[in-house]
C-alpha positions as MATLAB code, in Angstrom:
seq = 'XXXXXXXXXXXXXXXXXXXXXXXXXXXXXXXXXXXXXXXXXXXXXXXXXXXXXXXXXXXXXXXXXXXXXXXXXXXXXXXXXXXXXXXXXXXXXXXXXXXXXXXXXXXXXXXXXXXXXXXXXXXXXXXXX';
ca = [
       0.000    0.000    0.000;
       2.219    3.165   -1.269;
      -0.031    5.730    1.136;
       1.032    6.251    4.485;
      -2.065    6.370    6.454;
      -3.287    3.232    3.808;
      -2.464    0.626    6.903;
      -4.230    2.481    9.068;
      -7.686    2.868    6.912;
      -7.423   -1.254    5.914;
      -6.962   -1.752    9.958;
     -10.355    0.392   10.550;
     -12.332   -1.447    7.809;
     -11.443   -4.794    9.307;
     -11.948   -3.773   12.823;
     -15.383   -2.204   11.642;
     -16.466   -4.770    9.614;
     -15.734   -7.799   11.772;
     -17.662   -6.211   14.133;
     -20.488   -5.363   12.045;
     -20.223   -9.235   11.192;
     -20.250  -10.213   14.601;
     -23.607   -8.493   15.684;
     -25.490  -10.052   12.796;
     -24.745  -13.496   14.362;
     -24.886  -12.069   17.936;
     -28.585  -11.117   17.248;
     -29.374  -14.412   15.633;
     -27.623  -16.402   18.197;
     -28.423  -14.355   21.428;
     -31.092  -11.728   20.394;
     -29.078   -8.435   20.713;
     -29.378   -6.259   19.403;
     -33.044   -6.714   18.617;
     -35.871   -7.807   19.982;
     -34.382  -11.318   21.756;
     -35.596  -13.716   19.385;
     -33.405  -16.293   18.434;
     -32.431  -19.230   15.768;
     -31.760  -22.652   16.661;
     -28.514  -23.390   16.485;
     -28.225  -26.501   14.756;
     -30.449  -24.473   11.961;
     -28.935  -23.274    8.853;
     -29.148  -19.443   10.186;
     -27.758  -20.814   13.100;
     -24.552  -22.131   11.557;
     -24.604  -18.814    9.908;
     -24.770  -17.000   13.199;
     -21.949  -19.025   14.510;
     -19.685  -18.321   11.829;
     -20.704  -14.558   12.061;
     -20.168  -14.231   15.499;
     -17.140  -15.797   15.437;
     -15.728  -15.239   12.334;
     -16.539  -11.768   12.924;
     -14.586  -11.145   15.806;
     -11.593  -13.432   14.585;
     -11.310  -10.975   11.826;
     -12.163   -7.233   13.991;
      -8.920   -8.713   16.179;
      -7.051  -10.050   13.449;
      -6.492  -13.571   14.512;
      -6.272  -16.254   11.912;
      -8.110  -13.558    9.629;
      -7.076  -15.075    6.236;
      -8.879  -18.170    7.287;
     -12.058  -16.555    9.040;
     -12.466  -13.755    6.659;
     -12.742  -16.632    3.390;
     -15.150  -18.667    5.672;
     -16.963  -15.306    6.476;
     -16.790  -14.345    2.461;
     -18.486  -17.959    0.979;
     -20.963  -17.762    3.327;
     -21.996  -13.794    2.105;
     -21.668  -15.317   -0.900;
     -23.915  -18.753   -0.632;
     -26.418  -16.304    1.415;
     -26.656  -13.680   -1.395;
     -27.468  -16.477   -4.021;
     -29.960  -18.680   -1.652;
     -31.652  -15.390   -0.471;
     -31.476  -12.043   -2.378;
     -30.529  -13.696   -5.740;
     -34.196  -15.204   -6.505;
     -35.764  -11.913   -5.812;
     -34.154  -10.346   -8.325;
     -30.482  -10.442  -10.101;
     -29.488   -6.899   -8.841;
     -28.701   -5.874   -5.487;
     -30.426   -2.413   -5.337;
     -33.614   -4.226   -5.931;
     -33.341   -7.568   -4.234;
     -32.101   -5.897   -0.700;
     -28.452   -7.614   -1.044;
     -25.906   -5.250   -0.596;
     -24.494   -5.800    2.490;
     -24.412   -9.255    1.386;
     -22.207   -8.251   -1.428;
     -20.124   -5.869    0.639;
     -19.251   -7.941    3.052;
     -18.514  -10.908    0.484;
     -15.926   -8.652   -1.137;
     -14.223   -7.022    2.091;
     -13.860   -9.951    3.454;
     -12.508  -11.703    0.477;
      -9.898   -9.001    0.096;
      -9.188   -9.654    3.915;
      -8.762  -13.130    2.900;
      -6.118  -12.049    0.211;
      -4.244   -8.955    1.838;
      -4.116  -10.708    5.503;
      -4.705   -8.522    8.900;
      -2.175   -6.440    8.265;
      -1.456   -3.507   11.829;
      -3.588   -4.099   14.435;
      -3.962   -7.295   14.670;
      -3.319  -10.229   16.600;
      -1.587  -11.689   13.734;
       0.725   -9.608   13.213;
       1.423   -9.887   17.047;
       1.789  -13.531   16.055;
       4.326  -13.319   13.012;
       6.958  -10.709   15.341;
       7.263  -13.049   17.948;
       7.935  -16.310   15.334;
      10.049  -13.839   13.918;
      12.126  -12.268   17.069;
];
């Protein structure tokens, strides 16, 4: 990244958006924020939730993010075509956008790696040193 503050920015959008993640499977797997209803866990929105939750704070800390953020990216992706897809094939109309969003951060995440901030790179200094 040739800009000096780049780093910083690609740190923010993972912290934000693994957090982001996170509350769409903390809603479906505990109710919050919302209005406390929940999905079974051994559902398919449950699995969902888990690997939101989950994924989605692996990625805001930046632990094993290459992993969790392709995990987190498929399932944007299998959701957008099981879900918003049928509706309609663009995402203004069929309500998919943060579907999309998501599928593509996270899939750069996936590629690029945590990068500051992150427990990762916390990881890779001390194999290092």
């Amino acid at each position: 990244m040739n800009s000096s503050y780049a780093s910083y920015a690609f740190a923010l959008l993972r912290i934000v958006a693994g957090l982001l993640f996170a509350l769409h499977g903390s809603q479906k797997l505990l109710g919050f924020p919302g209005d406390g209803q929940t999905v079974e866990l051994g559902s398919l929105m449950g699995v969902a939730g888990i690997i939101e939750l989950v994924g989605g704070l692996l990625i805001a800390v930046g632990l094993f993010a290459r992993g969790a953020a392709f995990l987190a990216s498929g399932q944007m992706a299998v959701a957008y075509f099981m879900a918003h897809f049928p509706k309609s094939p663009l995402p203004l109309l069929n309500q998919g956008e943060p579907a999309v969003l998501f599928c593509f951060i996270f899939l750069f995440i996936a590629a690029h790696g945590a990068g500051i901030w992150s427990l990762d790179e916390l990881r890779g200094r001390r194999a290092i040193g």
